[in-house]
N, C-alpha and C positions, 0 to 999 in steps of 0.2 A: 658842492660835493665834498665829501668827508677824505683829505687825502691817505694811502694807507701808511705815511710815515708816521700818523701819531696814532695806529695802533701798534700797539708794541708786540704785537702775538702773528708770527708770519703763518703758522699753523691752524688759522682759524679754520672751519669750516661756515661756509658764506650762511647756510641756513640756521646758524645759530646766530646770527646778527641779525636779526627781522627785529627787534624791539627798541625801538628811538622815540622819545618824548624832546620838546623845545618850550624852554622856559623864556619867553620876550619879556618878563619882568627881571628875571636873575641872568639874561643874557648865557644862557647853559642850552648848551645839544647833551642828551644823556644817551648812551647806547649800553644797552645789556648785551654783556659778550658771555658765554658759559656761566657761571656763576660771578662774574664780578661787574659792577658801573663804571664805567669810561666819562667825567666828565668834561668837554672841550666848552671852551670860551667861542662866541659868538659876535660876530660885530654885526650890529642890527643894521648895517648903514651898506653894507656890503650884502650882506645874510652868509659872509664866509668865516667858516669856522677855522680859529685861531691859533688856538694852542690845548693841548691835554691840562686840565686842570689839577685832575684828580685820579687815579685809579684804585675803584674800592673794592677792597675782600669785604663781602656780606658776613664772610664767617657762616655758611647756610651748607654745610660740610661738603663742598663742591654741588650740590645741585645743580643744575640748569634752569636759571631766569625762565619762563613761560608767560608773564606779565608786567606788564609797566603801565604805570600812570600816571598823571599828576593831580592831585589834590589836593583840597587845600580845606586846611581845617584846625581851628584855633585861632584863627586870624596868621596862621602862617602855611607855608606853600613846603610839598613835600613829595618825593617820587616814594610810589608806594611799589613795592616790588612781591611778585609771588613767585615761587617754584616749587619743580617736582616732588619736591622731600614734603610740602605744604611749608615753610617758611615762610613767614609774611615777614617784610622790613620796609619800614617806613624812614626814610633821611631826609632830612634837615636844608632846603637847598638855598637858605640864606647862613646857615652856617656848615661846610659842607663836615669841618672835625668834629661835628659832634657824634656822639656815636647814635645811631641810628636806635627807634626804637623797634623791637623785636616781641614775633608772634611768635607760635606754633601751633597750627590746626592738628590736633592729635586724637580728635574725633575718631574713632575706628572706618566711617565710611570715608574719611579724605586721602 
């Protein structure tokens, strides 16, 4: 179980924490909170999560995450992220600085 000391936001609302993906090859728990990625370290020997890795701004102008995935594609592994604005962002999760690559569905019906 995920302790609430390494999120850093006391003001969450619980129903916007429904989206968590776990990478057992990159040892990553991901959790979409509001608009940004929470990612903790993982000890596969335990299955207890360790420490906050990461905490990432999508830059997706505050929307709210509604999607998570992991994919993997190019011969590399990546949490693909969608929200309400239509934002698509794909990250990198064997390198987690690089910057993410970025959609936007601007079709009229999205």
């Amino acid at each position: 179980m995920l302790h609430p000391k390494f999120l850093n936001e006391d003001h969450l609302e619980h129903w916007k924490m429904n989206l968590l993906a776990v990478s057992e090859k990159h040892r990553l728990v991901v959790i979409a909170i509001g608009s940004k990625l929470n990612f903790f370290k993982l000890d596969l020997f335990t299955c207890k999560v360790n420490s906050l890795v990461k905490d990432m701004d999508l830059l997706n102008d505050n929307n709210t995450i509604n999607n998570l995935k992991l994919v993997r594609c190019a011969q590399r592994d990546f949490v693909v992220t969608v929200d309400d604005g239509a934002f698509v962002r794909m990250v990198y999760l064997d390198d987690l600085d690089k910057d993410p690559i970025k959609f936007l569905n601007n079709h009229p019906g999205a």
